[in-house]
N, C-alpha and C positions, 0 to 999 in steps of 0.2 A: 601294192607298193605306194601307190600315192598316196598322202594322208592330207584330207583335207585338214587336220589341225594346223598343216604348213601354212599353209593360204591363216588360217587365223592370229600361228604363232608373226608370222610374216607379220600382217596386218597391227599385229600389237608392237615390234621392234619398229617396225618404218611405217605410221599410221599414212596413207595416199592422200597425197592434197587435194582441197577440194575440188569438185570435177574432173578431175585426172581419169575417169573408166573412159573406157572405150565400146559401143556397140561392133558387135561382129554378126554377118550374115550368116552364124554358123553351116547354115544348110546347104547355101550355094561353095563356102569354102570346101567344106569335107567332098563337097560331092567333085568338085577341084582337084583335091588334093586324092580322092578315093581313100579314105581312111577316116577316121572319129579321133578329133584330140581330145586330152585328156583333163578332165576336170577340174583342176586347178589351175591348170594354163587359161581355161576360159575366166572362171574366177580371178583369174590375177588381172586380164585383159580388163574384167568390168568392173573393178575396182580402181587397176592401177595404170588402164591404158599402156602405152608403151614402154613405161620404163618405172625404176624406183625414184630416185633422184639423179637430179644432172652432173650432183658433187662427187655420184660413185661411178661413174663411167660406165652403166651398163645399159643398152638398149636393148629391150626386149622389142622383138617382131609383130608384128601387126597385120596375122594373114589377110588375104584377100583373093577376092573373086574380080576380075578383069576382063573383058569381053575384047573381040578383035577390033572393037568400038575405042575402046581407050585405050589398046597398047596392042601389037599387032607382033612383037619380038616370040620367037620360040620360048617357049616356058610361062609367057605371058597368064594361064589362068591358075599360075600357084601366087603372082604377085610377087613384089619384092623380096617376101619370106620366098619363095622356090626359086630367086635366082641366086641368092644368098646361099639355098642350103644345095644346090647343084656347086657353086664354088667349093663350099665344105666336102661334097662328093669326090673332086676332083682331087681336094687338099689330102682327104686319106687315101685316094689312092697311089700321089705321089711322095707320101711319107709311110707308108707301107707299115702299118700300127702293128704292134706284138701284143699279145696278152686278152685283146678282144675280141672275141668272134663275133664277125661281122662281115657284115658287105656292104660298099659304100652306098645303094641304094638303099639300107637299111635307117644312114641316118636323116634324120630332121630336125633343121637349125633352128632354133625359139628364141638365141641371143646373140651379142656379139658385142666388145669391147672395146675402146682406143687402141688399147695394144694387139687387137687382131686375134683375141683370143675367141674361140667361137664354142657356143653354147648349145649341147645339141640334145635329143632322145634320140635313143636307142631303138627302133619300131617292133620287137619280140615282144608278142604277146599282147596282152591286152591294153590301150592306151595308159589304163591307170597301174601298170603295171612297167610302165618303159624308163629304164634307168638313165640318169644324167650322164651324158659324156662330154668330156671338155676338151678343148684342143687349145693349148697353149703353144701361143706363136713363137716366144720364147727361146724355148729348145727342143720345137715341132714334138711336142709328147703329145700322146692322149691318153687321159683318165678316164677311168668309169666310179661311177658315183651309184651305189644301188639307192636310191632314194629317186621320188619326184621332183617336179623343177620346184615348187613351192617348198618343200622340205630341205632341198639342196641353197637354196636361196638362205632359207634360216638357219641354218646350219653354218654358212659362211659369216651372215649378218651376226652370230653368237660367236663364231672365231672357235666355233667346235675342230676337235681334233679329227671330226670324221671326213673333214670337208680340208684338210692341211695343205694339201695341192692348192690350195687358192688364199694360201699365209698371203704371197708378196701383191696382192689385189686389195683396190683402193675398198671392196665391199668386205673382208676381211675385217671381222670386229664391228663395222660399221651402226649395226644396231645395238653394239654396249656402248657407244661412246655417245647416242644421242638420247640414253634417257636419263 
């Protein structure tokens, strides 16, 4: 499911400003987290660091590995991204989703926006295979998105009809309007 041309179409609508990547310890993270992210999520991180632009209101997550050295809290070695996507655990299970099978340990948070809307995968199956889920704070919905984050990303950035749930968001269109 993930196509890395996301990560390229991405890259051509919202080119990353200079030095915007970000290094990731991927080995210490995954071994963290017990699981393998998925390819274009790390692609987007070392191109795009944490976010696209600050005019669209979307910050992407920026795992990490934390030792009882630097942070001593429960949940401390998923780093910011796992107490982020522990609140999202908590947030489906007290909005009680229809339509997606799942279980709230299944998901994992990668974003999250001003208006509290949170960006997640789905963990079924193969990382390059975990669909986009959105949780709009809105009117507590959750969508499923079958595409990767990078493909979901441009698919919004083009105001594609596949990505509709995300019309009323400031990234909506956002890569037709800047070329």
């Amino acid at each position: 499911m993930t196509d890395q041309n996301g990560l390229g179409t991405l890259i051509d609508l919202m080119p990353p400003p200079v030095d915007a990547g970000a290094r990731v310890d991927w080995e210490a993270v995954q071994r963290a987290w017990g699981l393998v992210f998925p390819s274009d999520f790390k692609g987007f991180l070392t191109h795009y660091g944490g976010g696209l632009l600050l005019d669209l209101d979307l910050g992407v997550l920026m795992p990490s590995a934390v030792t009882p050295e630097t942070c001593d809290e429960p949940g401390a070695p998923k780093g910011g991204m796992g107490f982020i996507t522990a609140d999202t655990r908590a947030t489906w299970m007290d909005t009680e989703p229809t339509g997606i099978a799942a279980a709230a340990e299944d998901l994992v948070t990668w974003g999250a926006d001003g208006s509290a809307d949170l960006y997640c995968w789905l963990t079924h199956g193969t990382p390059e295979d975990w669909p986009v889920v959105l949780f709009s704070h809105g009117d507590d919905t959750w969508t499923r998105f079958d595409c990767g984050m990078t493909e979901f990303l441009s698919r919004v950035l083009r105001a594609d009809t596949r990505a509709e749930a995300m019309r009323g968001s400031a990234l909506w269109g956002a890569g037709l309007r800047r070329v």
